[in-house]
C-alpha positions in Angstrom: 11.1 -13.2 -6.2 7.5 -13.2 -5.0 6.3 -10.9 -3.3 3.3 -9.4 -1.9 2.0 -6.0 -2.9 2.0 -4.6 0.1 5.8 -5.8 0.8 6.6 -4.2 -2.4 4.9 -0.9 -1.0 6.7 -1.2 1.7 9.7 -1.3 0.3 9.0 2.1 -1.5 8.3 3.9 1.8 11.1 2.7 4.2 14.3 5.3 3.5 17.5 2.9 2.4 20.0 3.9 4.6 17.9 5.1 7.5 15.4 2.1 7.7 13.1 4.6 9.1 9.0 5.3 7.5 8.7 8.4 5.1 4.9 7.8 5.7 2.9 8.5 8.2 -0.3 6.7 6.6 1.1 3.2 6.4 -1.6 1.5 7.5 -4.8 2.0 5.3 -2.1 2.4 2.7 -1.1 -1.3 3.8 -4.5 -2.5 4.8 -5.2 -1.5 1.2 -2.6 -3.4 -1.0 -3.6 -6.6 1.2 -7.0 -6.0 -0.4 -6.3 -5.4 -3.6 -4.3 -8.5 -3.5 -7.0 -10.3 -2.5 -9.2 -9.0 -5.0 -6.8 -9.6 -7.8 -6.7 -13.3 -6.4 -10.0 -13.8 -6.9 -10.8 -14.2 -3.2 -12.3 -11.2 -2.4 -15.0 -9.3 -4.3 -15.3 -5.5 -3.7 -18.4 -3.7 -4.8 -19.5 -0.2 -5.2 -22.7 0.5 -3.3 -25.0 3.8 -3.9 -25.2 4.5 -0.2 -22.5 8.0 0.7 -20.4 6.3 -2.4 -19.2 3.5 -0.4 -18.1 -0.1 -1.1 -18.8 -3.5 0.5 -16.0 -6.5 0.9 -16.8 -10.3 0.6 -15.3 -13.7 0.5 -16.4 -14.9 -3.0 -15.5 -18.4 -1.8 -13.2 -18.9 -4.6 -9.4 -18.8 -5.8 -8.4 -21.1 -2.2 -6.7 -20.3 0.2 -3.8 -17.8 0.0 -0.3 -19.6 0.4 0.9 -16.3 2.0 0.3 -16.4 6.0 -0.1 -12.6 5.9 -3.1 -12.9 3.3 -4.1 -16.1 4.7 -5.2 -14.1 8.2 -6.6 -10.6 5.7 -9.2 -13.1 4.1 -10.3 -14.5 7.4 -11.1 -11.2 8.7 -13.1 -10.2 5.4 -15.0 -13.3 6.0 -15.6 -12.2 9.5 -18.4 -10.0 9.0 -20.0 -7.5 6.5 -17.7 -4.7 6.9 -17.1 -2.0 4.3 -14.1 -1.9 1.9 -12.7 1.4 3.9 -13.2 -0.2 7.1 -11.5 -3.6 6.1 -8.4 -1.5 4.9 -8.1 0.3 8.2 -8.6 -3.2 10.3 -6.1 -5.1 7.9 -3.1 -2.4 7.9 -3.5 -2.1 11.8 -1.2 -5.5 12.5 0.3 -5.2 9.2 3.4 -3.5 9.2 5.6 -6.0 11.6 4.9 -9.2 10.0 5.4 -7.3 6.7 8.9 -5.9 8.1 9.7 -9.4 9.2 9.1 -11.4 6.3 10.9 -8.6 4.1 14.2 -9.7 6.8 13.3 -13.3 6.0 13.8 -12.4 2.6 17.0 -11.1 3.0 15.6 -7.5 1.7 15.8 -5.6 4.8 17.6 -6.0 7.8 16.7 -5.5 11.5 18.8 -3.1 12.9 18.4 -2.0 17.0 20.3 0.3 18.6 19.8 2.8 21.5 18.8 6.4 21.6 20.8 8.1 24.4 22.7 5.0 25.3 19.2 4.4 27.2 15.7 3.1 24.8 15.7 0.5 22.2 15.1 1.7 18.2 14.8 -0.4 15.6 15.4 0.7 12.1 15.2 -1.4 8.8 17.6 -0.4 6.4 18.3 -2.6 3.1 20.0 -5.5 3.2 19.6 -6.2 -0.8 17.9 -3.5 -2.7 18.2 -5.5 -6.0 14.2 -6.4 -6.0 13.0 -2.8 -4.6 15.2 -1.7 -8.5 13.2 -3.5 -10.3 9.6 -2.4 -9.1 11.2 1.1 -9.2 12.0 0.5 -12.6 8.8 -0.8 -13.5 7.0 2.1 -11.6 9.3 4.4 -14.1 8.3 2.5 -17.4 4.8 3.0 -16.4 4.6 6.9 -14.8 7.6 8.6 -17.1 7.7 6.5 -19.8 4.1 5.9 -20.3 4.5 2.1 -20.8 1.5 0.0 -20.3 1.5 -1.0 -16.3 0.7 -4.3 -15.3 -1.9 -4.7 -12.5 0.6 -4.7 -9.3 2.3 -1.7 -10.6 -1.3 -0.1 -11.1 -1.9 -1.0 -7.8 1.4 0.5 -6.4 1.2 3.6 -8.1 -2.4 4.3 -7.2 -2.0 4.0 -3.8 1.6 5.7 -3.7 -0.3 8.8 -5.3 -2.8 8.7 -2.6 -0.4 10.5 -0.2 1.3 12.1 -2.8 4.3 9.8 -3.4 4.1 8.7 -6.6 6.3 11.2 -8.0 9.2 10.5 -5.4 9.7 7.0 -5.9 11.0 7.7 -9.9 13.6 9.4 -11.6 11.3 12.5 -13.1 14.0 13.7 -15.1 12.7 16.2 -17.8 8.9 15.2 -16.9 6.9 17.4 -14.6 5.8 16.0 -11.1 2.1 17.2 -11.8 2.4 14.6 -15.2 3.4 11.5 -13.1 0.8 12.7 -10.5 -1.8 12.8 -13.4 -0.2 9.3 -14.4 -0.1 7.6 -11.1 -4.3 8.8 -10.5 -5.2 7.6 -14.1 -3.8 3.9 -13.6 -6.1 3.8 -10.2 -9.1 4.6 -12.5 -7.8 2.4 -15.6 -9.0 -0.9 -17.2 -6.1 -2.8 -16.3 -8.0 -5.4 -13.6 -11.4 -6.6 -12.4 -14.1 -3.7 -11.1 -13.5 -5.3 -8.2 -9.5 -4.6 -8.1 -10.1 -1.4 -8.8 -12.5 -0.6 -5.8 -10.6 -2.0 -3.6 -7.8 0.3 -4.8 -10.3 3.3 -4.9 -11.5 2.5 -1.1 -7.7 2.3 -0.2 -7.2 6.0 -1.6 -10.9 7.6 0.3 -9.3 5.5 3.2 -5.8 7.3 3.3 -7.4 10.8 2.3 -9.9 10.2 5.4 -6.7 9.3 7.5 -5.2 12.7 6.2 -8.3 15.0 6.9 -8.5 13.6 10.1 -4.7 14.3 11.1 -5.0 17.9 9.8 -7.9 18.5 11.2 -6.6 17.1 14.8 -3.2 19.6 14.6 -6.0 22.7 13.6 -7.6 21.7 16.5 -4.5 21.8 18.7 -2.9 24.9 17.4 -5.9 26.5 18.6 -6.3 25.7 22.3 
């Protein structure tokens, strides 16, 4: 089945039974994989820049248009203006997560589940509906992070950005292997030779993007605790 990277990542975070989140940085973590997608198809070209370590986004013109709707509409925003990589992966994880949610139910992965807290206000949950595909990225996320297995460049992308907020651990059976070895893993793929320069800073201004997210949100309940 074909899939998008950030469907995939998805997948990982949503709880099977529950259908609920078990992240609270989905969008730059989303906004990300879009990118890296893009930059894997040759669409997009992500560069380094010496200015405060950032990186810049652009349309390289090539690779056509994306058949995917979703990635469609993320390269139409890159080509919207200069923006930086770590802005573009805020902008394209803000809208993200529904059209993701509802093309994982069109896939049959998923399904769209509403019910009422209270007997009074709507939830909707997403638990899975076939968790056959979501099996076999886990397993390839295990070949790669416990069983040291060459990763291809999705799975690189997956575990890089699963690592930024400290997941990458979680989504594999450890077993015998320490968490801190599959952290160490997961953070080494991010930095690896396994794609373009251009892959791998978009996957790099995914992870500054999420730890920003993070700092911020700490810093906001510090700042509340004490007033």
């Amino acid at each position: 089945m074909e899939t998008l990277i950030a469907e995939d990542l998805l997948l990982l975070l949503l709880d099977d039974e529950k259908g609920t989140l078990s992240s609270s940085y989905e969008r730059p973590l989303l906004g990300g994989a879009l990118l890296v997608e893009l930059s894997l198809g040759g669409q997009v070209e992500v560069e380094h820049t010496r200015i405060l370590k950032t990186a810049r986004a652009r349309v390289t013109g090539q690779g056509g248009t994306p058949g995917d709707p979703l990635l469609a509409d993320a390269l139409a925003v890159v080509a919207e203006k200069p923006r930086s990589a770590q802005q573009l992966v805020d902008r394209l994880g803000k809208s993200a997560r529904q059209p993701l949610l509802d093309q994982l139910v069109d896939r049959g992965l998923v399904e769209r589940r509403t019910t009422k807290v209270l007997g009074l206000f709507p939830r909707t949950t997403w638990p899975a509906a076939d968790a056959r595909h979501e099996a076999e990225v886990r397993q390839r996320l295990q070949a790669a992070l416990v069983e040291g297995r060459e990763a291809d460049p999705r799975t690189a992308t997956l575990a890089a950005l699963l690592a930024a907020v400290d997941r990458a651990h979680t989504v594999v059976d450890r077993g015998a292997v320490p968490a801190r070895t599959i952290k160490k893993r997961a953070k080494e793929l991010g930095e690896g030779q396994w794609a373009s320069e251009a892959a791998r800073a978009s996957v790099q201004a995914s992870q500054a993007a999420v730890m920003a997210a993070v700092t911020a949100s700490t810093a906001g309940a510090v700042v509340s605790s004490g007033s």
